[in-house]
N, C-alpha and C positions, 0 to 999 in steps of 0.2 A: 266554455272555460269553467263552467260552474260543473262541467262533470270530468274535469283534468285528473289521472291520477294520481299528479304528483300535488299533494295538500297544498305544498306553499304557495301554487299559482292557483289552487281553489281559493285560498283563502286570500289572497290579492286580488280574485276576481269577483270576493263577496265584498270588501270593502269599496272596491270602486263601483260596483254596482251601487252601493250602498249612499256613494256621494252621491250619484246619478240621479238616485231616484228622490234625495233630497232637494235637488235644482227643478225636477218635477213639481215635489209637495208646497215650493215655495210658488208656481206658477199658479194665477187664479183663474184666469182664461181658460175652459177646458174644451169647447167648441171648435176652436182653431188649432188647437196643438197635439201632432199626433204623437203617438205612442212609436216611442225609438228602442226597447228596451228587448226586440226580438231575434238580436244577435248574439242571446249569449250561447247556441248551440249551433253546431254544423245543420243540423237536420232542420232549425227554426229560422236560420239564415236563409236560404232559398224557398221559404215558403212567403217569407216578411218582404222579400228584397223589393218591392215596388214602395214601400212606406219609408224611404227616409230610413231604412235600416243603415247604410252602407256610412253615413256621419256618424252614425253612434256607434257602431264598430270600429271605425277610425278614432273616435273618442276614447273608446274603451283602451284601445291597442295603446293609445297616447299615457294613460295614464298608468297600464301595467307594464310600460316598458320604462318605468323608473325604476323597476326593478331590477339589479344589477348586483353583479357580486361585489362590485365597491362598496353600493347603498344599502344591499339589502332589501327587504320587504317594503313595497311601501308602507304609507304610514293612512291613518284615517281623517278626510279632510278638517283641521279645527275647528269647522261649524260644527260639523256632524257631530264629532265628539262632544262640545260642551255648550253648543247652544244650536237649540234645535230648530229652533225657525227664529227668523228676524223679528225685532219686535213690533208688537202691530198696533195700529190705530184702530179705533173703537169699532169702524167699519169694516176691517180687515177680516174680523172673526168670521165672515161668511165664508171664508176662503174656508173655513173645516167642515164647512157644511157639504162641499164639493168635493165628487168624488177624485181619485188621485188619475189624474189626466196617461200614466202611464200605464194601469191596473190592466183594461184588456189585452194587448198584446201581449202582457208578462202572466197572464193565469192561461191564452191560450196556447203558448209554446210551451206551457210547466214547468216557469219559471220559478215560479211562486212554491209550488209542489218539492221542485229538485233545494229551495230555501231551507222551505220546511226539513225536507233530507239533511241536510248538513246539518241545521240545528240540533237535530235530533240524534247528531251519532258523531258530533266533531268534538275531539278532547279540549279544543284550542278556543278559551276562554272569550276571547278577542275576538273570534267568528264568530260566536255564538252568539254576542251581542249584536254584532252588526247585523245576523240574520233576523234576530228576534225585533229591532231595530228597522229595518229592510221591511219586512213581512207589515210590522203597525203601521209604518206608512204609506206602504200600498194601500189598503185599507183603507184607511180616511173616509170619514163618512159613511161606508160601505158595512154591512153586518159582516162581523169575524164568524168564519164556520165552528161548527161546535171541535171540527178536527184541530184546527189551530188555538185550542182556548188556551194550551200551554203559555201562548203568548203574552196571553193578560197576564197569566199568575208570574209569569217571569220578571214582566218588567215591572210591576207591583212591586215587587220584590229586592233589584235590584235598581228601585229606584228609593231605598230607605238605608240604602249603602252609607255607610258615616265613614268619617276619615277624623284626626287631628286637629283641630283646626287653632289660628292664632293663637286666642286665647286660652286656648288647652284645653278646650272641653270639644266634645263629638261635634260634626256639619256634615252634610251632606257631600258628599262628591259631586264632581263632574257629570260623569258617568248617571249618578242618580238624576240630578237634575233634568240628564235626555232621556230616560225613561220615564217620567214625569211629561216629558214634554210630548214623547211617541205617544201618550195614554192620548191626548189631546186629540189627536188626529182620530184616533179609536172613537171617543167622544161625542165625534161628528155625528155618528151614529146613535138613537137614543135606545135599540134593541141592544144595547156594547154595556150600556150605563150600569145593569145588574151587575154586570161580570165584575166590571171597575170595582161600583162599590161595595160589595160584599167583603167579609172578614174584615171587616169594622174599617178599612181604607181610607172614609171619609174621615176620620178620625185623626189619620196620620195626616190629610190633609190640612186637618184645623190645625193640628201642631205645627207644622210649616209657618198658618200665619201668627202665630202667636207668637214662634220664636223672633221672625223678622231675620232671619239669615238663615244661610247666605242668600242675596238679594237672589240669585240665576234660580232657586230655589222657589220661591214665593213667588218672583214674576211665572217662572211655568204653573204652579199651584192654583193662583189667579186666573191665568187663561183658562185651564182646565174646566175650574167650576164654570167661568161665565160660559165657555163652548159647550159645558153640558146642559145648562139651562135651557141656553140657546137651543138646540139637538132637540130636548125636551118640548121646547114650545112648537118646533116643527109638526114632532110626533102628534101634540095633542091637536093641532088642526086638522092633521090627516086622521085622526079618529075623529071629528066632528064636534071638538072641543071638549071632549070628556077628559077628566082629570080624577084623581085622587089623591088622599091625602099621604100616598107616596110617591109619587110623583119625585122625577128628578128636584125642581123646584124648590119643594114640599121639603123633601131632604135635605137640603142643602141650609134654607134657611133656620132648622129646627135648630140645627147644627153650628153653622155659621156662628162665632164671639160677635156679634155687631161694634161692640165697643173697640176689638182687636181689628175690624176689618176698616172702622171710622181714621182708626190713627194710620193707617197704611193709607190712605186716600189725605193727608196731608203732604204735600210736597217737605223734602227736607228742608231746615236753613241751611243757607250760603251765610257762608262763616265769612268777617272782615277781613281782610287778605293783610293788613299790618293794624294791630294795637296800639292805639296811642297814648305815650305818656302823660298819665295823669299829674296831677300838683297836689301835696299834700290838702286832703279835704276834699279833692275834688272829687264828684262821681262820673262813672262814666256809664250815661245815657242812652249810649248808641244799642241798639241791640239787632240782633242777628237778622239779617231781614230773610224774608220768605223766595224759599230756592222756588226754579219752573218745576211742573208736572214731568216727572219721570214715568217709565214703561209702568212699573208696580202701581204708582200714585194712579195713572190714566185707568188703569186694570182694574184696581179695590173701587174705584168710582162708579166704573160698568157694571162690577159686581154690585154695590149697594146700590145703584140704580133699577138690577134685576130684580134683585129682592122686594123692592118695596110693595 
């Protein structure tokens, strides 16, 4: 499907891929779960067909057959678009450490490859992200080749995408927040780290937490650094504990407002749900009491935990 000549069912069969392999990225189990993602060609179907291809074919078919002249193209699943992984508990972060459970079967039918091809020569704005998109979360964990490095600089890029926002001043998009979040996955890997942060990157990432909006913004911001430390600390055991003073780490803390990342690790108040009337002279006492640990709060806490 991914080599259909007609674009519109390319590009429906890059978006449903796309949800596919996000229900993948979200799996942390990789031992038990095989790789279903080797029916996107005729020629790769009958090579795959003993692995559980034949559900995910049926899957596929399920989801590009919304497509209809009533509806129209499908659409991109709402996770996928604007929130990139569920949010995760402190222990969860090992999950980027781990590679993407569907990566072999999609690099050895050229899945990945034929990705790459459409990124690289599709006019249609909305594919290209889901491939650039697609492609980083295969990845996870995993070194990006030097042939895909486009990818980093991509989603680098349009992950500092502004829009309008409320208040009338620039925020982030959607959009940007899941390029932010795809880096994440990339991150896994501590050989990926250069790429990320070169062209001052880190930088945009402090501004994130300094602004403090939009939250979808700063909790991806959050995960990113703590996965990169993390990533980091992996690498320097596999070198035998050697470090330097550029070091993921190393950078991040030089970097890092401690004062900007302390007030993110305060949970908000919970606001009194009704006011009460006071009586001339009287004051009123009560004050705001202390909201629970939200995603951001749990995240600035792991990060100031990293750092110390």
């Amino acid at each position: 499907m991914l080599s259909h000549p007609d674009p519109t069912i390319q590009n429906d069969a890059v978006i449903a891929l796309n949800n596919l392999v996000l229900g993948g990225a979200r799996r942390t189990a990789n031992a038990t779960i095989m790789a279903k993602t080797s029916t996107l060609s005729n020629m790769s179907f009958d090579k795959f067909a003993g692995s559980n291809s034949a559900s995910l074919q049926r899957g596929l078919q399920n989801q590009l057959s919304s497509r209809n002249s009533t509806t129209g193209p499908i659409q991109p699943d709402p996770n996928a678009k604007g929130s990139n992984t569920v949010m995760m508990s402190q222990n969860s972060y090992l999950a980027y450490l781990r590679p993407h459970p569907y990566f072999n079967e999609m690099d050895t039918c050229g899945g990945i490859d034929r990705l790459f091809d459409i990124y690289t020569h599709t006019r249609d704005k909305l594919t290209e992200r889901n491939c650039a998109v697609c492609i980083g979360r295969l990845f996870r964990a995993r070194i990006l080749p030097l042939k895909f490095s486009p990818i980093i600089d991509y989603l680098k890029t349009s992950s500092q995408e502004t829009e309008k926002g409320q208040s009338g001043g620039a925020q982030l998009t959607a959009n940007a927040w899941n390029s932010i979040g795809t880096l994440v996955y990339l991150a896994g890997k501590e050989s990926n780290h250069s790429n990320i942060l070169r062209d001052n990157y880190l930088q945009f990432l402090v501004s994130n937490l300094r602004s403090r909006h939009p939250k979808g913004a700063v909790h991806f911001t959050l995960l990113l650094l703590v996965t990169m430390i993390k990533a980091g600390m992996v690498g320097t055991i596999a070198t035998f504990g050697q470090t330097s003073q550029n070091d993921t780490r190393s950078q991040i803390r030089r970097a890092i407002p401690l004062s900007a990342l302390r007030a993110l690790a305060v949970p908000p108040p919970t606001k009194s749900s009704a006011k009460k009337q006071l009586k001339p002279g009287e004051v009123d006492d009560e004050k705001d009491s202390q909201g629970e640990d939200d995603e951001v709060t749990l995240q600035a806490k792991a990060l100031l935990e990293e750092l110390k």
